[in-house]
C-alpha positions, 0 to 999 in steps of 0.5 A: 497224721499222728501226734506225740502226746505228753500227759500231766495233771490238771491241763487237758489236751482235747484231741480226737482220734478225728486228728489223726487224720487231719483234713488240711483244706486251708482258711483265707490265708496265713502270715508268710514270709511275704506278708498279708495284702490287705488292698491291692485294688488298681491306683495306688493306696498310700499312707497306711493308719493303723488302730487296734480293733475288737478282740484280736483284730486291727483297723488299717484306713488309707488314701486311696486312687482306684477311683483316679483320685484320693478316697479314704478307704477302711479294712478290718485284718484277724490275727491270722491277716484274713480281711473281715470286710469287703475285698479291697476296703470300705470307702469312709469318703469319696467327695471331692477325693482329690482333696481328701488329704491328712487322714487321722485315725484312732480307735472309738474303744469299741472295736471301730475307728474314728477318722478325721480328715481334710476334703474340699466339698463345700469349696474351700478346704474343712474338717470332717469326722466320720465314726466306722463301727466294728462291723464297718458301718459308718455311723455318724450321718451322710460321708462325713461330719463337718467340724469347722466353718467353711469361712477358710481353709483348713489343714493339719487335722490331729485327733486322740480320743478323749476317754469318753468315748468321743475324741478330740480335734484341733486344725490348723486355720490358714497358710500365713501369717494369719494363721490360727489354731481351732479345737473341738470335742466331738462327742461318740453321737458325732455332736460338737461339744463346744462352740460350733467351728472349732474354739481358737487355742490363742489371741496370737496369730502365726500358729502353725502344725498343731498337736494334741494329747487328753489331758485325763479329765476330758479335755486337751493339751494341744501344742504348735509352732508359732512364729514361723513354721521352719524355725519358730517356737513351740508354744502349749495350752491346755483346753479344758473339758468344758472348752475353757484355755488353762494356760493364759490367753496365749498359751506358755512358752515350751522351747527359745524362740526360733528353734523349732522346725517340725511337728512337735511329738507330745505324750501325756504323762498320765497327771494331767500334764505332757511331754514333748520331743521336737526337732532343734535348730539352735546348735546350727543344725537339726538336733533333738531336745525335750521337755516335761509339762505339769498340769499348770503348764509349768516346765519341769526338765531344764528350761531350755529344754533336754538335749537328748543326743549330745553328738556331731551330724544332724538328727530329725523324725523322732519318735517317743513312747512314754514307759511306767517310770514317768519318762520316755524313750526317744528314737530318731533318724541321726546322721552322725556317721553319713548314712541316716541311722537310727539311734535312741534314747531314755530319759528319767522321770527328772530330765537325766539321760539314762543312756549313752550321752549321744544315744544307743544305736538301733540300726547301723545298716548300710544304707539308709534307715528312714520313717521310724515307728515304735510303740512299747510293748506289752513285756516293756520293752520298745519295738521299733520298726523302720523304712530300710535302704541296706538292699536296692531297694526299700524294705522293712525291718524292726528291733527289740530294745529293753529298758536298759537300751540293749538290743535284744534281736539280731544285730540290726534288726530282722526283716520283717518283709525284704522284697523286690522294689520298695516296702516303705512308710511303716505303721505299727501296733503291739499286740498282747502276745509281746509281738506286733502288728506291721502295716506298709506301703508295698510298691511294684508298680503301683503302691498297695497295702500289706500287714505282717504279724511278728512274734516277740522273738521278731518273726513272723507267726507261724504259718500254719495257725489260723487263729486262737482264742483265749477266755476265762470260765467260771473255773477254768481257763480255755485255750482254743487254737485252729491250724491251717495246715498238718504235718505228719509229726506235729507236736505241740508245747503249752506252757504257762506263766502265772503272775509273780513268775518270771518264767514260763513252766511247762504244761503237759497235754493229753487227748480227749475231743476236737474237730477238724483242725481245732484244739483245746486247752483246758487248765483246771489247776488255777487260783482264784485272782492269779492272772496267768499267760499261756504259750502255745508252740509247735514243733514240726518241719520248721523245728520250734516255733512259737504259734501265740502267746495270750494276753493274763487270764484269771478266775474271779477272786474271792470265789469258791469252786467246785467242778464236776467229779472225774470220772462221770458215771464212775466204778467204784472210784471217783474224784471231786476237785474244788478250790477255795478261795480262802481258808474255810470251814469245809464238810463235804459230804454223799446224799443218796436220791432220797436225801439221806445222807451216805458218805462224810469225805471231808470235815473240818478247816481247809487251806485257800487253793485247790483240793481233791477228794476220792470216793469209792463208792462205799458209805459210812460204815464202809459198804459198798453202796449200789449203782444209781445217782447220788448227790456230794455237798460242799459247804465252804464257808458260807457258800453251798454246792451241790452237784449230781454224780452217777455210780455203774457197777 
């Protein structure tokens, strides 16, 4: 195997001549066209979770039949989609499993999840809560913590973590007219941190299919239809950290009674306050309108709510991301023109529309588009992912939009799996990189789970990378990458983005030390306090494609550098490299062994950044001074550094 290598200062390459012949015993796997099986064990596993983990890697949780009846499963997937636990999955619950229904599922902010769901050990139908560390131990007693009373049934379980470190609950309390709402705090000990059972939302009783989101200060606002559950009304309150309602007895009124049919979407606003999508019956057919809490409960957007899609046919399913500006983005499911489509829109900070009256179109495929997801990226931008029907059957397909509503991939999205049979009930995460993380259902027979990477182009990620890391040192920043497999011309891109810039500049690379299959990259031309994004992408078989795009990386600010001389030991000619941190008094001078001074290199003010300095060998009358170790001094400032260098004639 060889390498076309290009060469350019500052950026190191480390390749030994050990990659010139490389060994291509594959890892566990890598992305391809067909995607990753994250559990394919007999029964079917249905309604896939996913939450972000440790590092670059996801937690996927889902009801599993193996067994002839629904558990509730766990796995752990890298950024290459190898799993890290046991085959198949680690099971959180298996009591009473055919009852274990309505799996929530959030990150614990430390690398594990925390589920919550619905079984019926007890007799009747309750509310447990389980914590999986990152290792995929369980970590709260026994399969699973109770959380409500066992005086009724209980359903409609919605979690969201409550930022610190434990997570915050509310349930539905019955089927019927009796119906309430409980709430509770579950502390990261898997201890109830308010009345045990659960605190009721409202004196009211009707109240159907609770959401919540923290509310910033440790606690909630939790939102739900009260009245009837097919056409009722929305109603919110806000619980505080210590457990007390904030908005009335009864909570405040979100929407005009008899109108709401649906699970409402609620996302905070970063202000102790909420907005809230819903689907709306009050034009004779569903339709999709939005309002804007404040802290007190007040609504802010027109009191009778945003009419997010002013156009003829029936709208559902939407979904919301809250975007930098104080607004959202809203996507749904619109049949406006027969088949379901999905179209989208952004609304202001105020309650205007910012797009097309009728919304923009995401996907106008033959066929129907069902089950959107989205989540915003980390460019800004919203990346939707769909259950699609243009085909004979089900597969999945995704979409980039901007901020301006523009599409910004293929017309109609890219396929991220398109297979025979179904590929159904998507779930998504964002990754650092700009891609995604996609999970679904995969049904050729029996359903099982599978996952796809995507880059931020759309595509899966390149075949052939394992895995990458990216880490910041005290005065550089480390980029290691793995290959799977080699191909006789590979060719590889680094190209950098530092932060103020709009685009990435490229970095040439030059050989020096790796093993195998793993390469590195070491940038050294930095600044203290700029945070930088890499690119890395390879040019072989398959043209160019892009391997992996990091998350910012910086050296700490306001500190003062000094590298190691280069070369090291030397003849006649080295060069010492430091940077600093702001403008300084500089003198750098040459000791020998016995601490007498040899050489005066630099003396006097220096600009903040980087800095190189050339010694040849020679004190300060200009002699050339003898083989052996000497010592060069830095003081910048008020810091001193001192490192040992070796001169061989």
């Amino acid at each position: 195997m060889t390498f076309r290598i290009i060469y350019s200062a500052g950026i190191i390459c480390i390749l030994t001549p050990v990659l010139l012949v490389l060994s291509t015993v594959p890892s566990q796997g890598a992305w391809n066209e067909t995607g990753r099986s994250v559990c394919t064990a007999t029964g079917n596993q249905w309604y896939p979770t996913i939450v972000r983990g440790d590092a670059d890697n996801a937690l996927m949780i889902w009801q599993d039949y193996r067994s002839g009846s629904g558990d509730i499963y766990i796995q752990k997937i890298d950024g290459g989609g190898d799993t890290q636990w046991t085959p198949n999955g680690i099971a959180v619950c298996t009591e009473q499993a055919d009852r274990e229904f309505f799996r929530q599922a959030v990150s614990d902010g430390s690398g594990g999840a925390i589920l919550a769901w619905t079984d019926h050990r007890a007799g009747l139908i309750d509310i447990f809560v389980q914590r999986v560390d990152s290792g995929g131990v369980p970590v709260w007693s026994g399969p699973g913590i109770q959380v409500s009373t066992s005086s009724g049934n209980d359903y409609y379980p919605a979690i969201c973590p409550d930022g610190q470190g434990g997570v915050l609950l509310a349930w539905q309390r019955g089927l019927d007219e009796t119906s309430v709402i409980r709430v509770q705090k579950v502390n990261g000990s898997g201890e109830s941190q308010w009345t045990y059972g659960g605190i009721e939302l409202s004196d009211e009783s009707g109240l159907f299919l609770p959401v919540i989101v923290d509310d910033g200060s440790g606690g909630m606002i939790a939102m739900w239809v009260a009245g009837d559950a097919s056409a009722g009304i929305i109603m919110a309150q806000r619980i505080s950290a210590a457990g007390q309602r904030m908005w009335g007895q009864s909570g405040v009124a979100v929407c005009p009674p008899g109108v709401a049919n649906s699970f409402p979407v609620i996302l905070g606003d970063a202000a102790g306050g909420c907005m809230v999508v819903w689907e709306d019956l009050r034009n004779g057919q569903r339709d999709i309108y939005s309002q804007k809490l404040d802290g007190n409960g007040d609504l802010l957007w027109d009191p009778e709510g945003v009419h997010v899609s002013v156009s003829e046919g029936e709208k559902w399913f939407p979904q919301a991301v809250r975007i930098n500006d104080g607004g959202i983005i809203v996507v749904w499911v619109d049949a406006r023109d027969d088949d379901s489509d999905l179209y989208a829109q952004r609304i202001g900070p105020e309650g205007d529309l910012l797009w097309s009256a009728g919304g923009n179109l995401v996907c106008g495929a033959v066929g129907h588009q069902l089950n959107p997801r989205m989540e915003m990226s980390s460019g800004g931008d919203i990346i939707v992912v769909w259950q699609d029907g243009r085909g004979d059957d089900y597969d999945i397909y995704v979409q980039r939009v901007d901020i301006a509503g523009l599409i910004l991939w293929e017309t109609g999205g890219q396929a991220v799996v398109s297979l025979p049979d179904d590929q159904r009930i998507p779930e998504i995460i964002t990754d650092d990189a700009g891609g995604a993380l996609v999970t679904w259902e995969q049904w050729d027979g029996d359903s099982d789970i599978y996952s796809q990477r995507i880059d931020r182009e759309g595509h899966y990620l390149a075949t052939s990378l394992a895995g990458f890391t990216a880490d910041s040192r005290s005065d550089m920043i480390e980029i290691v990458w793995t290959m799977n497999e080699s191909e006789p011309e590979m060719v590889f891109t680094i190209s950098r983005q530092a932060s103020g810039e709009t685009i990435f500049g490229l970095l040439d690379i030059g050989p020096e030390e790796s093993t195998e299959e793993t390469f590195i990259v070491r940038d050294r031309d930095i600044e203290p306090g700029v945070e930088y994004r890499y690119r890395v992408s390879v040019t072989g078989s398959e043209g160019l494609k892009l391997l992996f795009e990091t998350a910012p990386l910086s050296i700490g600010a306001g500190v003062n550098i000094v590298r190691q001389n280069y070369p090291n030991p030397f003849n006649p000619v080295t060069t010492i490299a430091y940077v600093l941190a702001a403008d300084l008094s500089v003198e750098l001078t040459v000791y020998d062994v016995s601490g007498r001074r040899i050489a005066v290199l630099e003396e006097g003010i220096q600009l903040r950044g980087n800095h190189e300095v050339v010694w040849n060998g020679t004190d300060i009358r200009g002699n050339r001074v003898s083989s052996g170790v000497y010592f060069y001094r830095l003081r910048a400032g008020k810091d001193l550094f001192t490192k040992k260098m070796v001169l061989l004639r």
